[in-house]
N, C-alpha and C positions, 0 to 999 in steps of 0.2 A: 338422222334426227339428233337432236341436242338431249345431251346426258343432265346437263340442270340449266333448269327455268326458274327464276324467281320474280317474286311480282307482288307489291304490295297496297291495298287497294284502301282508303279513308273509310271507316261506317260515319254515316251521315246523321244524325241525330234529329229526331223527330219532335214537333212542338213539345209531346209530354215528356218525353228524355230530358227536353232543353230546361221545361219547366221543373223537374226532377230535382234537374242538376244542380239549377240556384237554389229552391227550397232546401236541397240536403245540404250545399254549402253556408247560408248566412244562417241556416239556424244554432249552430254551434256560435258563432258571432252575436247575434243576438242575445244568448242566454248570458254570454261573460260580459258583454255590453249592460246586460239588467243588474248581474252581479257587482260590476263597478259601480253601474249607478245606487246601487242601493248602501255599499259603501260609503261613496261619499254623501248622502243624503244621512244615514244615522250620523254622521262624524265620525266613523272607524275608523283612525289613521293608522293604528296597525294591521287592518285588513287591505287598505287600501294596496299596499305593494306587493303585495300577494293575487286581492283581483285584478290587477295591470298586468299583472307575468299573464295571470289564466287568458286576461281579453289576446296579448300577446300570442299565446300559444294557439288560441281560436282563429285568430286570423291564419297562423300557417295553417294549421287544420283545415281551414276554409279553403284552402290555395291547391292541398293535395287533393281532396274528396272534388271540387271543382275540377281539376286536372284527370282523374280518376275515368271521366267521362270521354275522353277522346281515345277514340280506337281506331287503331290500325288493326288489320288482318294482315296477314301475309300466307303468301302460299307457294312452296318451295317443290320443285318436282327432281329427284334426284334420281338417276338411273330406273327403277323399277318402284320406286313409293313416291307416295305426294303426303308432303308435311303444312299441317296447320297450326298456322302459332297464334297468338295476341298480342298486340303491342300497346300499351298504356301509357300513353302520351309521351311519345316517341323516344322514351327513354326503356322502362322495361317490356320483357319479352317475358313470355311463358307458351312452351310448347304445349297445342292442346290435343291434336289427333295426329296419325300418321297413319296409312294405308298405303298395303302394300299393292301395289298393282296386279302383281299376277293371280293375286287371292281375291282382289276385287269383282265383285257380282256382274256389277254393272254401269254407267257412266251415261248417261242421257241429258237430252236439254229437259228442264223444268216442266218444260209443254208437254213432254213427248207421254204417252200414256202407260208407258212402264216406268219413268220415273215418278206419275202420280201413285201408282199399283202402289211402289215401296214406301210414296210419304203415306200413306194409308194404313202400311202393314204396322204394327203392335209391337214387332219382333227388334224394329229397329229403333235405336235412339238418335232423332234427330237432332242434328246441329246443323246452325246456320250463320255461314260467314259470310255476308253479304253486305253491300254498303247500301242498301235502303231507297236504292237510287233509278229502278225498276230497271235495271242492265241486262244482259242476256244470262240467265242464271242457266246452272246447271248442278245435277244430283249425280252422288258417286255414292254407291253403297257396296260396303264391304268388314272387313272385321281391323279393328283397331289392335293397334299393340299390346292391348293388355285380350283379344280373344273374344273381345264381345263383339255382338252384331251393330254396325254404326252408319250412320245415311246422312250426308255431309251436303248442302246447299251450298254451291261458292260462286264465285265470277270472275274465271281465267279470261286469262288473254286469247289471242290465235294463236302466239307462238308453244303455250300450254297446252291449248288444245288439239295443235296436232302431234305436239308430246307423247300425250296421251294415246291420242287416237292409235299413232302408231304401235303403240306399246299393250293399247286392249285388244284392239283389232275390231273380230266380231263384235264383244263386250259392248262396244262403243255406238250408242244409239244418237243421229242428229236429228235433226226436226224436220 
């Protein structure tokens, strides 16, 4: 079996995400847009190149918080743990869980009725790396690197999943 699998998968962005996105981008535009105008409407000509930098700087502000909104997942399977990261429009990375295989509970497809048991259970904090896209999802629960209890929704490949498979064995519930 393959020692590392990696796989990076688009989150797809839903009408209210999309709608989200633009509301949280132009309204910083808007506001230094009203501010110019209002500049140049009293005659402030010493205001005026001061509200120009701000409409300026709204516009990149508009450019990252719009930006902001595209994710990538990635899901990195190295020897014995699988790594979950974020990627923010395809420039930064931020690692957000890792679990270790051998310590892990359990591994199921979404369907399967023991990984509904765990999205149910209290115990565990769910996360959810999924692209929105209704794909063959599956649940990994087990304890994260910092010791807490954690139950992870993602969507490997085959070549991941028999990664896995091989490495939980038992563990490893398919549908």
């Amino acid at each position: 079996m393959e020692k590392f699998v990696e796989m990076s998968v688009a989150r797809r962005l839903t009408a209210g995400q999309r709608l989200l996105s633009i509301l949280a981008s132009l309204l910083p535009l808007l506001a230094a847009a009203y501010i110019v105008m209002l500049a140049v409407s009293a005659h402030l000509t010493t205001l005026l190149p001061l509200s120009l930098l701000l409409l300026a700087l709204s516009m990149f502000a508009c450019y990252k918080i719009f930006c902001c909104f595209y994710i990538d997942w990635e899901y990195v399977f190295v020897d014995d743990e699988i790594r979950f990261s974020k990627i923010i429009n395809k420039s930064r990375r931020r690692e957000l869980v890792t679990i270790v295989l051998d310590k892990a509970e359990l591994c199921a497809a979404a369907s399967h009725a023991d990984a509904a048991a765990l999205m149910r259970n209290h115990e565990y904090k769910k996360r959810y790396f999924t692209t929105n896209t209704g794909a063959d999802a599956y649940v990994i629960a087990g304890l994260d690197g910092k010791g807490r209890r954690v139950c992870v929704v993602f969507e490997p490949d085959e070549r991941m999943l028999e990664s896995i498979k091989f490495t939980m064995k038992s563990r490893f519930k398919s549908i």
